[in-house]
C-alpha positions in Angstrom: -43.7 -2.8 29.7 -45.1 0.6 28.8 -41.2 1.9 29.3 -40.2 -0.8 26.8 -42.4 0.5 24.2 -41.5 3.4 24.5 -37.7 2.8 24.2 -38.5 1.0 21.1 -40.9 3.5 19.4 -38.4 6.7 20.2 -35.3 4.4 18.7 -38.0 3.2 15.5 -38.0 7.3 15.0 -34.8 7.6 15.5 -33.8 5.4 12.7 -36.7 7.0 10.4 -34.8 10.2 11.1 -31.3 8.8 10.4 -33.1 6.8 7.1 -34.7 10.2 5.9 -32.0 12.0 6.1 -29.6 9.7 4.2 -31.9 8.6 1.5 -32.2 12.6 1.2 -29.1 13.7 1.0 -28.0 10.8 -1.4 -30.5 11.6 -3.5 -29.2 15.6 -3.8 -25.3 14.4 -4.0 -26.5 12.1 -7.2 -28.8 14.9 -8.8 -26.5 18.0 -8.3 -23.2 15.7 -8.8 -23.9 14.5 -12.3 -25.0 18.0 -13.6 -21.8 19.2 -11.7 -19.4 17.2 -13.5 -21.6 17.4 -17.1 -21.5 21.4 -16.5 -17.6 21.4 -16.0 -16.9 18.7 -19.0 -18.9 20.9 -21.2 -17.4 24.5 -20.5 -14.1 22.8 -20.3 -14.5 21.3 -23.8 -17.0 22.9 -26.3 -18.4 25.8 -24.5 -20.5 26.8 -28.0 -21.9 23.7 -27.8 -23.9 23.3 -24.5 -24.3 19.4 -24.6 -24.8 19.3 -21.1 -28.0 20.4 -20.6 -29.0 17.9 -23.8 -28.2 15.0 -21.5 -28.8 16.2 -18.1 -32.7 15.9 -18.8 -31.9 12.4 -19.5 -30.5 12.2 -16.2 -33.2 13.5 -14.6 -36.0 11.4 -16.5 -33.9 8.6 -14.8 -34.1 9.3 -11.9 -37.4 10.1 -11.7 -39.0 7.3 -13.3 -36.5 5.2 -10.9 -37.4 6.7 -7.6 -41.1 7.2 -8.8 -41.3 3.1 -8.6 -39.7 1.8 -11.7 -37.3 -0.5 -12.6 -35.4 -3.3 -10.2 -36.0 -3.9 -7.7 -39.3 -4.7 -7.8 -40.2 -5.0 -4.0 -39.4 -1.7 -3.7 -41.2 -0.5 -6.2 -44.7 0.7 -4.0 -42.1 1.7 -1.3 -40.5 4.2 -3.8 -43.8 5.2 -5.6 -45.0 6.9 -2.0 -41.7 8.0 -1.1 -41.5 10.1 -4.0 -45.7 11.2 -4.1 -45.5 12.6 -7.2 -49.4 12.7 -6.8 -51.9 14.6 -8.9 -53.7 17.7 -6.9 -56.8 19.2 -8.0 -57.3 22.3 -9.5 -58.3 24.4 -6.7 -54.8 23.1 -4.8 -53.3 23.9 -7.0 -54.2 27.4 -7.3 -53.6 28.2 -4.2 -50.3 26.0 -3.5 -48.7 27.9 -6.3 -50.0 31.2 -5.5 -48.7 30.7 -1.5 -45.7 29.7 -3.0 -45.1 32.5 -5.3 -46.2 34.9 -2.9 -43.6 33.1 -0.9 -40.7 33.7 -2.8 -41.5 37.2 -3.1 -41.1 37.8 0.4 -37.9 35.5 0.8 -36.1 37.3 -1.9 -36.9 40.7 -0.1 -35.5 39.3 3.0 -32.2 37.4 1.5 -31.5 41.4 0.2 -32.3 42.9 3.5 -30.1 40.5 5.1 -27.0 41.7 3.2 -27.9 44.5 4.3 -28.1 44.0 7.3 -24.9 41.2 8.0 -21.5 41.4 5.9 -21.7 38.0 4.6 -20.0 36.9 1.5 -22.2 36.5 -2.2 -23.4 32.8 -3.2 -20.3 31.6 -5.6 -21.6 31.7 -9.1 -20.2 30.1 -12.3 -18.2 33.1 -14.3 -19.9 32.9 -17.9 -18.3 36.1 -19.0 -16.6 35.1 -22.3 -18.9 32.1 -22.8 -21.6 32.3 -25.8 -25.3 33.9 -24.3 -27.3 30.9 -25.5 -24.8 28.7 -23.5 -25.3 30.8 -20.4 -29.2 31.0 -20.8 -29.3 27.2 -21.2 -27.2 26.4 -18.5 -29.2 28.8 -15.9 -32.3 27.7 -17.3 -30.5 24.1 -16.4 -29.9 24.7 -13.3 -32.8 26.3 -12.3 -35.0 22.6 -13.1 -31.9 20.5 -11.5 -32.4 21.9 -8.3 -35.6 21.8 -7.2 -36.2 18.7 -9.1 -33.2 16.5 -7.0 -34.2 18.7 -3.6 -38.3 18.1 -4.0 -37.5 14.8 -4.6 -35.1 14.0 -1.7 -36.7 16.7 1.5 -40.2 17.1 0.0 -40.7 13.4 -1.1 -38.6 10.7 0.3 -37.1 12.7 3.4 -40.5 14.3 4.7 -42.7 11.2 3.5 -40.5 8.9 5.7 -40.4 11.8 8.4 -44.4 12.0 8.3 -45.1 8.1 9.6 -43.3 8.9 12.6 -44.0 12.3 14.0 -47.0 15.0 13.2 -47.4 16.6 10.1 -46.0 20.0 11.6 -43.0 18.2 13.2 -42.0 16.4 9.9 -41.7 19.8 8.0 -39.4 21.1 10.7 -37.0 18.3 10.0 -36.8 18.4 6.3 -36.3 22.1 6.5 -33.9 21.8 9.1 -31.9 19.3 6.7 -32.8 21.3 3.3 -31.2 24.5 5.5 -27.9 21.9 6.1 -27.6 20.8 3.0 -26.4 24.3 2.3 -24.1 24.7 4.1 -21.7 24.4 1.1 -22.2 28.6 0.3 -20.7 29.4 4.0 -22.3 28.8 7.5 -23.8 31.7 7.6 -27.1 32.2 9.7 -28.9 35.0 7.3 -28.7 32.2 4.2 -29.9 29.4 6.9 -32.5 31.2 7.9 -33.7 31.5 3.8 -33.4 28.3 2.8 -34.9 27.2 6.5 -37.9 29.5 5.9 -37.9 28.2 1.8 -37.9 24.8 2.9 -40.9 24.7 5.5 -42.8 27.0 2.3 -42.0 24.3 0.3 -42.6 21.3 2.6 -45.9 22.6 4.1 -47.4 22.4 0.5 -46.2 19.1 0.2 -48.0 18.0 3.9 -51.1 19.6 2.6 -51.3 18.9 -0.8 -49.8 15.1 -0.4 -47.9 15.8 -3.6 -43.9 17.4 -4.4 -45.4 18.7 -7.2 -46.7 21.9 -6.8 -43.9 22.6 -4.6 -41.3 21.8 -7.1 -43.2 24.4 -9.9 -42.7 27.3 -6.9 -39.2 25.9 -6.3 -38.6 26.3 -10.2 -39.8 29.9 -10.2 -37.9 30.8 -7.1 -34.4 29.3 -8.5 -35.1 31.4 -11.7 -36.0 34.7 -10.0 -32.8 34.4 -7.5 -30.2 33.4 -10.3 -31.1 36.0 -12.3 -32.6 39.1 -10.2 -31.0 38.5 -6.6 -27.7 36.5 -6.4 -25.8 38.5 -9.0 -26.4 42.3 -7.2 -25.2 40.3 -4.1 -21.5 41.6 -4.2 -22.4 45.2 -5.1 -24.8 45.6 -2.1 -24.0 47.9 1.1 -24.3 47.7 5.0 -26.5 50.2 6.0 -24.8 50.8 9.0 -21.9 52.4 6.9 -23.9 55.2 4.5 -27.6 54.3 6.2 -30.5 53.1 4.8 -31.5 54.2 1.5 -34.9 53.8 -0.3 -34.3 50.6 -1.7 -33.7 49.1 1.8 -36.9 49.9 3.3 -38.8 49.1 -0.4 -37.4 45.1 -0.4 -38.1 45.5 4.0 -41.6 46.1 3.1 -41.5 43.5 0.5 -40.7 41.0 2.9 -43.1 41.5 5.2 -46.3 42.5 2.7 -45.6 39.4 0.7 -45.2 37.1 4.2 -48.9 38.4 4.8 -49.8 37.4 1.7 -48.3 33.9 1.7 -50.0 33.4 5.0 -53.0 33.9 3.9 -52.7 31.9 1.2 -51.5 29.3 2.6 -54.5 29.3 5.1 -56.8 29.3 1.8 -55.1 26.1 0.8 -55.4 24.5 3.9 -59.2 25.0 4.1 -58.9 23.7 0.2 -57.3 20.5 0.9 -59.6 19.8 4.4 -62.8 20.2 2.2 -61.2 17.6 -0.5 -60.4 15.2 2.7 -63.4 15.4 4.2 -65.0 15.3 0.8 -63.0 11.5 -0.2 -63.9 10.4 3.6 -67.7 10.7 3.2 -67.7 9.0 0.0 -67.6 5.3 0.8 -69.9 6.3 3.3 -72.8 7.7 0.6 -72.0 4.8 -1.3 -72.6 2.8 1.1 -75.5 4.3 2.5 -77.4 4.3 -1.2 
């Protein structure tokens, strides 16, 4: 009997997995599709005019209200609300969630650069705006950078790790969605340095969300981080050197250090906003009790 059980509840996770996973990735290919073929209308049409980023926020309002709860069908309307947990954080969590999460992105942008440094890998494909009007190009990275993390907190960080959290530990449920966010990149190359990055971005991002209960400070962080690697990181990418050619030069073991001091930092953060959260769970457990008490 007890082997029975346990059959079912390993093929009940099992099926949580595969539901995550799909609900996840639909989610992204809907998101990142529509601004995909919006962007390419546009610059093949009136690239003065960047109309695209006008109705892409309509896009995303959309589907946010839509996988937030609303809309038909109505049975799945709670479902989708906690799926998504959009949920308001105090201010203290949110303090720290965005500071770990800053802090975060420091480091990860100083190890992506040490990386191709370290392993000839080819740069992240970007659009070529050269000859295209500079408000276009701001708008459209600007664009970008809210499309995103937007479609991805929704899909890993909400629906993906909600559905992954009711089956496993808390702990265990991050490691999946980052494995999955780390896959669902595979579209720049499959290439371990940028899995490793987006691995190590996703559990950043998905331990806020496990310890806040909400995608939303994660998807601020995830905002930043887009912005600062489409404008400060990704573009150098082509022009950078394997130090095992000329050696290392200064700016190798600055971004190294960068790395590493900013991953002590983010710890520690992070360990400030687990405390945080405890305290406001312990804190919303003892009050019926008081209540009750009085």
């Amino acid at each position: 009997m007890r082997g029975v059980m346990s059959a079912r509840s390993l093929s009940g996770r099992l099926l949580s997995l595969a539901r995550s996973a799909i609900l996840a990735f639909v989610i992204l290919a809907l998101g990142q599709g529509v601004w995909g073929a919006l962007l390419v209308a546009n610059l093949r049409t009136t690239t003065a005019v960047p109309w695209a980023v006008a109705v892409m926020p309509i896009v995303l309002w959309l589907m946010w209200r839509y996988l937030g709860g609303k809309w038909w069908p109505h049975r799945t309307s709670e479902a989708r609300r906690l799926c998504l947990r959009a949920n308001g954080v105090s201010g203290p969590a949110w303090t720290w969630a965005i500071l770990a999460g800053l802090l975060s992105i420091a480091a990860l942008a100083g190890l992506w650069i040490v990386m191709f440094q370290l392993v000839r890998m080819p740069a992240n494909i970007l659009p070529d705006y050269a000859g295209y009007p500079l408000l276009t190009v701001v708008l459209v990275i600007a664009m970008a950078s809210l499309v995103s993390p937007i479609t991805e907190e929704s899909a890993f960080r909400g629906y993906c790790q909600a559905i992954l959290e009711r089956e496993f530990s808390g702990p265990l449920a991050v490691l999946i969605s980052s494995v999955l966010f780390a896959l669902a990149h595979l579209t720049q190359g499959f290439l371990w340095p940028k899995l490793l990055v987006y691995f190590l971005a996703g559990l950043v991002f998905g331990v806020i969300a496990n310890l806040t209960a909400s995608i939303l400070p994660g998807m601020v962080a995830h905002i930043v981080g887009d912005l600062t690697f489409f404008a400060l990181v990704w573009p150098y990418d082509p022009k950078r050197r394997l130090v095992w050619g000329r050696g290392a030069d200064p700016w190798f073991w600055l971004h190294l250090a960068q790395a590493a001091a900013f991953t002590v930092l983010a710890i520690l953060a992070f360990r400030r906003l687990a405390k945080v959260t405890q305290a406001e769970r312990r804190t919303r457990t003892n009050v019926p009790d008081l209540e009750q008490a009085s």
